[in-house]
C-alpha positions as CSV (number, residue, x, y, z in Angstrom):
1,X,161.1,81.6,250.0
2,X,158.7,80.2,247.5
3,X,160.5,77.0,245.8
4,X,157.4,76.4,242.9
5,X,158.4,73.1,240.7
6,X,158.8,74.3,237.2
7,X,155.7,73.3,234.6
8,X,157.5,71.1,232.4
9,X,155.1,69.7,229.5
10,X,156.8,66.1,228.4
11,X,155.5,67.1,224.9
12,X,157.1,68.2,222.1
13,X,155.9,72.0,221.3
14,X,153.7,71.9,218.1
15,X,154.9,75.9,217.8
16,X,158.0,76.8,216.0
17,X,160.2,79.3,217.8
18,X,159.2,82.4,219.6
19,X,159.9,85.6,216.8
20,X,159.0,88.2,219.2
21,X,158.2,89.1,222.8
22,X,157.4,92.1,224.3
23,X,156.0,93.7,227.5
24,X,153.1,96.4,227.7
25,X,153.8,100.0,228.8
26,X,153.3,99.2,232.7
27,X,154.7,95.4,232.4
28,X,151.9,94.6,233.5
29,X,151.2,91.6,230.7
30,X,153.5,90.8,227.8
31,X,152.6,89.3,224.3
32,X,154.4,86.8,222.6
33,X,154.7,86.1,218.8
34,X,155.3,83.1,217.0
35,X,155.1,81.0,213.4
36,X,151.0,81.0,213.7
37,X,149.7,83.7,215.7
38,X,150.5,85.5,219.5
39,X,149.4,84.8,223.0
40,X,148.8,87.4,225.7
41,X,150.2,86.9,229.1
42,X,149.5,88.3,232.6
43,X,153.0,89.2,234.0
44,X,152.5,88.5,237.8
45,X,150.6,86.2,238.9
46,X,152.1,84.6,235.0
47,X,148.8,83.0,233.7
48,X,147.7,82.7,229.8
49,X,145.3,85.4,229.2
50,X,144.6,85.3,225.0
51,X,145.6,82.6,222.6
52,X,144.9,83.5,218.5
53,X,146.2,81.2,216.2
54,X,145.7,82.0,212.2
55,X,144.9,79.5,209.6
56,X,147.9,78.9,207.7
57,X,146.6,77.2,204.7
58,X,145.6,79.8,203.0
59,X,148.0,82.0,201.0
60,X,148.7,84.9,203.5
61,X,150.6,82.4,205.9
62,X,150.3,82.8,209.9
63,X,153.4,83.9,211.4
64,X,154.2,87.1,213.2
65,X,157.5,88.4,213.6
66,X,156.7,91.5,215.1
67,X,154.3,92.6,217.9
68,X,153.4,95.4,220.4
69,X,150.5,96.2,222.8
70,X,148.4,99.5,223.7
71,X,148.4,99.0,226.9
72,X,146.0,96.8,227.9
73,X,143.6,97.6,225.1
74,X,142.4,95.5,222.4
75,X,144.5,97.1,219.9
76,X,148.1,95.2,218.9
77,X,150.6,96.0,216.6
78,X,151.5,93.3,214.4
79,X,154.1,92.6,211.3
80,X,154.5,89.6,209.3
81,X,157.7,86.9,210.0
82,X,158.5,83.0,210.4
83,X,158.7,80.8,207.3
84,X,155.1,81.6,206.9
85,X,154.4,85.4,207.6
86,X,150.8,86.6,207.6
87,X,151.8,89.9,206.7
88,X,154.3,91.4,204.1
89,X,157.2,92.4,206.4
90,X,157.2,95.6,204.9
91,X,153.5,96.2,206.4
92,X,152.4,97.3,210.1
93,X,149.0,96.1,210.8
94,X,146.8,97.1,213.9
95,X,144.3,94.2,214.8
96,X,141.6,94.6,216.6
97,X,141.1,91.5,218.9
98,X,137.5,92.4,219.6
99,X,136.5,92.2,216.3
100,X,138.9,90.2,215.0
101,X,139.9,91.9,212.0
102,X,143.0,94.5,210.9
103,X,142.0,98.1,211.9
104,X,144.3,99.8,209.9
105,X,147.5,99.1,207.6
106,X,150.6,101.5,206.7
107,X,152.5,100.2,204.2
108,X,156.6,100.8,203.6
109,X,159.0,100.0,201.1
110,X,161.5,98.7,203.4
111,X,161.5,95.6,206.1
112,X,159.7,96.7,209.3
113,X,162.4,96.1,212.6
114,X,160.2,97.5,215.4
115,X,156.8,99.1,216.1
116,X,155.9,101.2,219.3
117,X,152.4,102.2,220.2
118,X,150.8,105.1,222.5
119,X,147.7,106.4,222.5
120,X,148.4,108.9,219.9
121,X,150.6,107.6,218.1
122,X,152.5,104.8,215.8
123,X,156.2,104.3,215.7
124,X,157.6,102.6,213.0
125,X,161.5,101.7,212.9
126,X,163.1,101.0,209.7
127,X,167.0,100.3,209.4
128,X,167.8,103.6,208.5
129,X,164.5,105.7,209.5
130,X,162.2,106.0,212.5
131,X,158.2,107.3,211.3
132,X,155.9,108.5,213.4
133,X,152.5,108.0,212.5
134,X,149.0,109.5,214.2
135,X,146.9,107.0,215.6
136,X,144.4,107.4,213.6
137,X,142.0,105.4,210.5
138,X,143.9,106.9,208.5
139,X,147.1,107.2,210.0
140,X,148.8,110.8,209.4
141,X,152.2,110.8,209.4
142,X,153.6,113.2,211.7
143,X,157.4,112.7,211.5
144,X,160.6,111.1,209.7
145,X,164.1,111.2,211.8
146,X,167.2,109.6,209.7
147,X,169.7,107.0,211.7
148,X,172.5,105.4,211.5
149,X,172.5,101.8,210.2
150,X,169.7,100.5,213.4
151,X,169.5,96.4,212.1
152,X,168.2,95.7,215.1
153,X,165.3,97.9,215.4
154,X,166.6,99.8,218.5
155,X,164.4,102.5,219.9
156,X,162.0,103.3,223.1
157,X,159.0,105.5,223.9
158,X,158.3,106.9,227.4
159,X,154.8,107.1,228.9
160,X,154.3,110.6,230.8
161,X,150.7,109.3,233.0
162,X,150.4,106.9,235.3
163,X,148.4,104.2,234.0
164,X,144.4,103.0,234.9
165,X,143.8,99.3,234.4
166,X,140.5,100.1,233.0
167,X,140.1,98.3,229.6
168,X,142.2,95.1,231.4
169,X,142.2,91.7,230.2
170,X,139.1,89.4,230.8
171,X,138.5,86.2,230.0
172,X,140.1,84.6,227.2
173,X,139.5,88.2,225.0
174,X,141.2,91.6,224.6
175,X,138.7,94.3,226.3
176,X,136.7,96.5,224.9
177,X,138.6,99.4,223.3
178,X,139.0,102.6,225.6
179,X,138.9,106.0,224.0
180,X,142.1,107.3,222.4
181,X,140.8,110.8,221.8
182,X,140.2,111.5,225.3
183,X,141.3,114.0,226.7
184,X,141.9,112.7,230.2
185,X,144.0,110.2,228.3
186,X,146.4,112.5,226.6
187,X,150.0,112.5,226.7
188,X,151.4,115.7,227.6
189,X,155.0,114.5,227.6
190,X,156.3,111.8,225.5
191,X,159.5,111.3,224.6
192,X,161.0,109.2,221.6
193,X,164.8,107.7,221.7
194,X,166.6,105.9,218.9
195,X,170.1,105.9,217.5
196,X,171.5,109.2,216.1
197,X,172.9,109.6,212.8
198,X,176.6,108.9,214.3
199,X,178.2,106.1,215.5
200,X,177.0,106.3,219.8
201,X,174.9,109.0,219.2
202,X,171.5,108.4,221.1
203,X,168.7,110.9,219.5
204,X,165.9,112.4,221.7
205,X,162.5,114.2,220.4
206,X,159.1,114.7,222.2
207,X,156.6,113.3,219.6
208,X,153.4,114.9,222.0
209,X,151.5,117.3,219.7
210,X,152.9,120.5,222.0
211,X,156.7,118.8,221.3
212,X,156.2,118.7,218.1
213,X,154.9,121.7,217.3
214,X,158.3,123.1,219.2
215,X,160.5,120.7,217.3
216,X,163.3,120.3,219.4
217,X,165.8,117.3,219.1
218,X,168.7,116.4,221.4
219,X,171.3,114.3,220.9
220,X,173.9,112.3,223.6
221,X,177.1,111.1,222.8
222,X,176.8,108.0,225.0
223,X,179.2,105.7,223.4
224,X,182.4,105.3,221.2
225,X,180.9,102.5,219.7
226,X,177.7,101.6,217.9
227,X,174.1,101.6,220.4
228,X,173.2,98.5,221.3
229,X,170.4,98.5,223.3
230,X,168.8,101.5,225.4
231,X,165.9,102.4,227.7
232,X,163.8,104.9,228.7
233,X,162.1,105.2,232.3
234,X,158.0,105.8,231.9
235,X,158.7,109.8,233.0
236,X,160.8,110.0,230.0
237,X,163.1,111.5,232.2
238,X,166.3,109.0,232.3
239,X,167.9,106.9,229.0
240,X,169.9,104.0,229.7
241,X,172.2,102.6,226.9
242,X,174.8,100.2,226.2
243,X,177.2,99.8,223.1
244,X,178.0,97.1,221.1
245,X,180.9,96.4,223.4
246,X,178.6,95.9,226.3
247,X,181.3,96.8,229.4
248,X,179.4,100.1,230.5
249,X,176.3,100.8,230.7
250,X,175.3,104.6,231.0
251,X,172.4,106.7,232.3
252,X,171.8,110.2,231.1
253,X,169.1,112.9,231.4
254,X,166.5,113.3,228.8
255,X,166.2,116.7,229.7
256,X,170.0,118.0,229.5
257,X,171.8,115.6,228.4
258,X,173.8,115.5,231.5
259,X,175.3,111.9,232.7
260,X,174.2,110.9,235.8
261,X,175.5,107.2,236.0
262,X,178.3,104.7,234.6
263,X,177.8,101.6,235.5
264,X,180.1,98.5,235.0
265,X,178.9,95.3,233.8
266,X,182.2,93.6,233.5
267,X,185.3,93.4,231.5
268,X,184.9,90.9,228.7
269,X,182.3,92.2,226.0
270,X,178.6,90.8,226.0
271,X,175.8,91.9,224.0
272,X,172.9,93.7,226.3
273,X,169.9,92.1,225.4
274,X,167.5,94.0,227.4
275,X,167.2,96.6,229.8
276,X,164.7,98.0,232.2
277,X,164.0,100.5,234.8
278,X,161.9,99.7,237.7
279,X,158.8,101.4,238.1
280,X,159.6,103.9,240.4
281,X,162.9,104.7,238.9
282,X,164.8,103.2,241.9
283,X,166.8,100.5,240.3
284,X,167.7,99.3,236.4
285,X,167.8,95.6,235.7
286,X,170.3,94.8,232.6
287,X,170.2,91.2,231.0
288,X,173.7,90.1,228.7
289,X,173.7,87.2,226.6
290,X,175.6,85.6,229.2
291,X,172.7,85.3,230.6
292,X,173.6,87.1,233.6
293,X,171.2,89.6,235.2
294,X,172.2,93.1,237.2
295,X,170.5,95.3,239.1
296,X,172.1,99.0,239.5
297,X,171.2,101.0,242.2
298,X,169.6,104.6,240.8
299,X,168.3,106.1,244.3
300,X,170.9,108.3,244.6
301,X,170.3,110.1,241.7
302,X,166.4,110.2,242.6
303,X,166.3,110.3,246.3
304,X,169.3,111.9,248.1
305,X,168.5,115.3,247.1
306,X,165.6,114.9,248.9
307,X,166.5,112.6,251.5
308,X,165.4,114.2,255.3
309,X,168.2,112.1,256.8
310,X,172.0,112.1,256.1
311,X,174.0,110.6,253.6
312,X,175.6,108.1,255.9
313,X,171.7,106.9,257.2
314,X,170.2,107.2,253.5
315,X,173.4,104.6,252.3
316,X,172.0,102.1,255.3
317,X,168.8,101.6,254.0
318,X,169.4,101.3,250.8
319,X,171.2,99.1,248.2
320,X,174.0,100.2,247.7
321,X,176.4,100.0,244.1
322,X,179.5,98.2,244.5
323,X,182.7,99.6,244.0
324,X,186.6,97.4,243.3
325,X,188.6,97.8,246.6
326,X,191.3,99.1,244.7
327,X,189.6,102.3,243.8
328,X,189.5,103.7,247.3
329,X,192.9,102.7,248.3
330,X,195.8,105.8,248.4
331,X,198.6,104.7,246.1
332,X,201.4,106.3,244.6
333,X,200.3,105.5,241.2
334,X,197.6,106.0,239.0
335,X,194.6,103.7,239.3
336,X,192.9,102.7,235.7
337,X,189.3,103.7,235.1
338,X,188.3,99.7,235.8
339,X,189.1,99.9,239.6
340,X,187.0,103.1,239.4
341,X,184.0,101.4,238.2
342,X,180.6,101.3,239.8
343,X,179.4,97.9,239.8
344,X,175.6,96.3,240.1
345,X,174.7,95.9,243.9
346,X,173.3,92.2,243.0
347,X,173.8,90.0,240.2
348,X,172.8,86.4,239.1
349,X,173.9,83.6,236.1
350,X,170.7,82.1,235.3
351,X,172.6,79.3,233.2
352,X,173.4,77.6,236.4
353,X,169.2,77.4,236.6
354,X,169.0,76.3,233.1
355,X,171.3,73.7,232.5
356,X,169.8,70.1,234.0
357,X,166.6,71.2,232.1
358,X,168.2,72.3,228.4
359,X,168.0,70.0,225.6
360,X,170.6,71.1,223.7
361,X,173.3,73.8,224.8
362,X,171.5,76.3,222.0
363,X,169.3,77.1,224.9
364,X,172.1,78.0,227.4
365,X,172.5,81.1,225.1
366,X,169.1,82.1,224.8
367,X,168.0,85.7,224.3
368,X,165.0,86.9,227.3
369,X,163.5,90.0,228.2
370,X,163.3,91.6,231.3
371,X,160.1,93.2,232.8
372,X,159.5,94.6,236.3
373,X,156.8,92.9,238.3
374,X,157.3,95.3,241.7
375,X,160.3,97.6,242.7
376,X,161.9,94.6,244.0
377,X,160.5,91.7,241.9
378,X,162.3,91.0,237.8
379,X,160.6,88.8,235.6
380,X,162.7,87.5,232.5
381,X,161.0,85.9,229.7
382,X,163.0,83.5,227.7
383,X,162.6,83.0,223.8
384,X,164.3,79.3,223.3
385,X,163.2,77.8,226.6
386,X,159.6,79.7,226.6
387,X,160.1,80.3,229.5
388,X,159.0,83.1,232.7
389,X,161.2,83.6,235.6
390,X,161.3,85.4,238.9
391,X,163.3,87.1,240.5
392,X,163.4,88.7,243.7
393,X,166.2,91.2,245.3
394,X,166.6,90.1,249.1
395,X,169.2,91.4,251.8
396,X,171.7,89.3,253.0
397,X,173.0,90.3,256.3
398,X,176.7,90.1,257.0
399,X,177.8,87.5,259.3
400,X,179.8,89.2,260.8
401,X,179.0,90.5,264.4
402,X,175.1,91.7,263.4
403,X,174.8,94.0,266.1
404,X,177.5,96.4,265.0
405,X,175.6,99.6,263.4
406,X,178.6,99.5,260.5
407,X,178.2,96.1,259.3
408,X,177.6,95.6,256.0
409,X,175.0,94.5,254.0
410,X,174.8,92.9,250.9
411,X,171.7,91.9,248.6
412,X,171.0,88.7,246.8
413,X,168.6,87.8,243.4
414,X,166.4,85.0,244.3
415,X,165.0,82.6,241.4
416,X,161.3,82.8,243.5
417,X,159.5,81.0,240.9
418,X,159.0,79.8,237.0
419,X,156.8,78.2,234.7
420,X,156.9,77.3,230.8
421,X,154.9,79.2,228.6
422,X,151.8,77.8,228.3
423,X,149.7,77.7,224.7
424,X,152.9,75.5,223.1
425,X,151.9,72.7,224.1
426,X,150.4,69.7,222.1
């Protein structure tokens, strides 16, 4: 087990706070946004890969509150915040790191709340709107889809192609721009979720240019109560959400509808700050501002059906959900829907990490983002601490009597390593 010391500059930070992080469409790198410019990350191994900072002085300001990658191009989204925004709020900018310079603006009369890229097109969230925008000098717009009150900016795109790392970072500049009218490139498949126009509602539409000339939109009653935060996996075939309650966490089909998992976080309400599926659609890692992190088991619903072995042989070599003891037992009473739960199969606080290092107890609730780094591998990014974490799943074998072919298994997240954010430092 790899026990790294943490990277702890003695320095005060000479940034203000982190206003934004965000990974790329594989995970592969993540960008970060603060009060005078961004930085560019590799996600695993973690190193600093790009490092703008704009001049403040001048009457445009620096900060960015908003930002989001293509990939691993040298395109980036970007939308003014901080005390000193370099952008109208109301403005999404495209910058071109290789040059330099803005690429294209759209402008809107409302406060931007989140902005996803793809190849072919722009998302734009407002707090009562979604736009979608062709990628393209100058930008078409394509689409408008009404929502429910979205304050937070709640929405995800799915990726349909698996992903080259042609056009990757070098050096200590974005790469040179790859081609986002090539064919070879195009999405086929892409699908769009955000809030519906009612209270749980989760709205679906395929924004590819074959979707949209079909115009088809589906809608999943997910919750009782207000969307909180939700996922797509890259296929676009599986949405994960969770309410503003935060107790259950549910995984439906993109293509019927249908709900394929419930999943239990616990019983006391949290806020789910951020959710992801792993790459190959095997697991789903959900972070609560308790700053406890799960990991749910989805391998059932993607492997069993085509499993060459049994049931009973596919559950041994595999995590496996937990349930309450109490929802197996035969009584002569009803049993309530909480001892029917499925729980994560692992599960770690990260405050009990956190707390000898914390200079205040503002950091102990801390908001981070999760990212996969491998199947079995999370990475959590922190905005208060600026801080990357690792964490791996690993069995734990039952102590009891090993060689017995029934004895349980259980599975374990590992801190493996962490570093602060570098490019805050003095």
């Amino acid at each position: 087990m790899n026990t790294h010391n943490p990277v702890i500059s003695s320095k005060k930070s000479s940034r203000s706070n982190i206003l934004c992080i965000k990974f790329n469409q594989d995970q592969g790198c993540f960008a970060v946004s603060h009060e005078y410019g961004f930085l560019v990350y590799n996600t695993n191994p973690f190193e600093l890969r790009v490092n703008r900072t704009f001049d403040n002085s001048s009457s445009s300001g620096s900060g960015i509150g908003h930002i989001a990658m293509l990939h691993r191009t040298n395109y980036l989204a970007l939308v003014g915040g901080g005390k000193t925004p370099k952008y109208p709020s109301n403005r999404l900018v495209v910058w071109d790191d290789l040059k330099r310079k803005n690429s294209l603006s759209i402008d809107f009369l409302n406060p931007i709340l989140n902005v996803l890229l793809s190849r072919m097109r722009i998302i734009v969230v407002l707090k009562n709107h979604v736009a979608v925008y062709g990628f393209s000098s100058p930008p078409k717009k394509y689409a408008i889809y009404e929502t429910i009150d979205n304050e937070h900016g709640i929405a995800d795109l799915s990726t349909s192609y698996p992903h080259t790392a042609t056009g990757a970072y070098s050096g200590a500049s974005l790469s040179s721009s790859e081609s986002l009218s090539s064919s070879s490139r195009m999405e086929k498949y892409q699908i769009l979720a955000f809030p519906g126009r009612s209270v749980g509602q989760i709205q679906l539409v395929d924004i590819s240019p074959a979707g949209q000339e079909k115009n088809l939109v589906s809608i999943i009653k997910a919750h009782k109560s207000k969307i909180r935060c939700l996922t797509l996996n890259r296929s676009g075939t599986m949405v994960a959400s969770a309410s503003e309650t935060g107790t259950i966490i549910r995984v439906h089909s993109t293509h019927n509808t249908a709900l394929l998992w419930e999943f239990r976080r616990g019983l006391d309400r949290a806020i789910i700050t951020s959710m992801e599926f792993s790459h190959n659609d095997s697991k789903l890692a959900v972070l609560s501002d308790k700053n406890t992190l799960h990991i749910y088991d989805l391998s059932f619903v993607n492997e069993i059906q085509n499993a060459s072995s049994d049931f009973t042989n596919f559950q041994k070599s595999h995590p496996s959900n937990r349930y309450h003891i109490l929802g197996s037992l035969p009584l002569p009473i009803p049993v309530p829907n909480y001892f029917k739960s499925v729980w994560s199969f692992c599960s770690i606080n990260t405050n009990k990490f956190h707390t000898d290092n914390s200079e205040d107890d503002s950091s102990l609730n801390d908001v981070g983002v999760v990212g996969w780094a491998s199947n079995d591998s999370v990475i959590i990014v922190w905005k208060n601490k600026k801080l990357w974490e690792k964490y791996v799943i690993v069995e734990r074998k039952a102590e009891t009597n090993s060689e017995d072919p029934n004895s349980n298994s259980a599975w374990d997240l590992v801190r493996f390593s962490w570093k602060r954010l570098d490019g805050f430092d003095e």
